[in-house]
C-alpha positions in Angstrom: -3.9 6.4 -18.1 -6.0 3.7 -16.5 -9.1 2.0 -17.5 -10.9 0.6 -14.7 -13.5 -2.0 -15.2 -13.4 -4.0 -11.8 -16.0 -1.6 -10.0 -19.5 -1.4 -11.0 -18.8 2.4 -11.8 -16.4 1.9 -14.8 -13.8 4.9 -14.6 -10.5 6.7 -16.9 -7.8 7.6 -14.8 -4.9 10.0 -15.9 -1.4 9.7 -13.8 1.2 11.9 -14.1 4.3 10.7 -12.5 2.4 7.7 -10.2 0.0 10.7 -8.6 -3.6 10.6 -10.0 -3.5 13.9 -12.3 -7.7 13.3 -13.6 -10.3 11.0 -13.5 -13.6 10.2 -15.5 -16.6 7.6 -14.3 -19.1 6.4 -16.5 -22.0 8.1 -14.7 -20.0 11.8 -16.1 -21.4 10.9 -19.9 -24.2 9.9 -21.7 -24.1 6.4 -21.4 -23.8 6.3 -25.4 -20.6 8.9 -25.4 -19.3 6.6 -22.3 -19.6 3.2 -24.6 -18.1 4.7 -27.8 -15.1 5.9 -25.6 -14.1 2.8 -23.9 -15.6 0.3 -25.4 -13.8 0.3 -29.1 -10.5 0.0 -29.9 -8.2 2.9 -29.5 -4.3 3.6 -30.6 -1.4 5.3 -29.2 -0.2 8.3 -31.2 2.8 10.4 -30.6 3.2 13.1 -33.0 5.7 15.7 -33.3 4.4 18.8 -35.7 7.1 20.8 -37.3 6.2 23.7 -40.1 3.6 25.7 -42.0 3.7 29.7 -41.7 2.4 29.5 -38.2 5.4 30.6 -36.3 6.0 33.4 -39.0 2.5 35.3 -38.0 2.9 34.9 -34.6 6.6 35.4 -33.9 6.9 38.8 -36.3 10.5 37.1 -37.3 11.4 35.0 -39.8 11.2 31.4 -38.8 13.1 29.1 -38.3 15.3 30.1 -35.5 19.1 28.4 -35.4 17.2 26.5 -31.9 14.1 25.5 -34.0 15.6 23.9 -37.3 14.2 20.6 -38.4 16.0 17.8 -36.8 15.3 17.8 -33.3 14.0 14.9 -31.6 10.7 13.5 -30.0 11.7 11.3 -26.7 9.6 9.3 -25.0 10.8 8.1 -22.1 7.7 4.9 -21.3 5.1 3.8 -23.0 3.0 0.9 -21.7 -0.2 -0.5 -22.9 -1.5 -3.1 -20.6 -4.4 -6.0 -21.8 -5.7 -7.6 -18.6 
C-alpha cells in the first residue's frame, strides 16, 4: 500500500506482488471521510484468529481437526512502512 501525496489529487494505492491490485483518490470520498483516513496516524496489525464454536456449526464435525490444532504459525514474509 501506497500513500501518495506528490500530486494535487492525493491517492491510496494497493500492490500485490509490484502490480497495482486497487487504487483510491481523494476526489472518491467525502472530503471529511478522505481526511480522517489519511491524515491520522494509523498501525500495522497482523492477526491470526484461532477458536470459538465457529468451525463446529459450520463444519458438522467436531473441531479441531489433527491439520487445524493450535500451534501453527502466522508468516509474514515483508513488512515495510516508509516515512518520506
Amino acid at each position: 500500500m501506497s500513500l501518495d501525496r506528490t500530486q494535487a489529487l492525493e491517492a491510496v494505492r494497493w500492490f500485490v506482488d509490484g502490480i497495482l491490485f486497487w487504487q483510491i483518490v481523494s476526489t472518491d470520498l467525502p472530503a471529511d471521510v478522505w481526511a480522517q483516513s489519511v491524515h491520522n496516524p494509523h498501525f500495522i496489525l497482523l492477526n491470526l484468529a484461532i477458536g470459538g464454536a465457529f468451525p463446529n456449526n459450520n463444519f458438522g464435525s467436531q473441531t479441531p481437526l489433527a491439520s487445524t490444532i493450535s500451534g501453527g504459525t502466522l508468516q509474514a514474509e515483508y513488512i515495510a512502512v516508509y516515512n518520506s
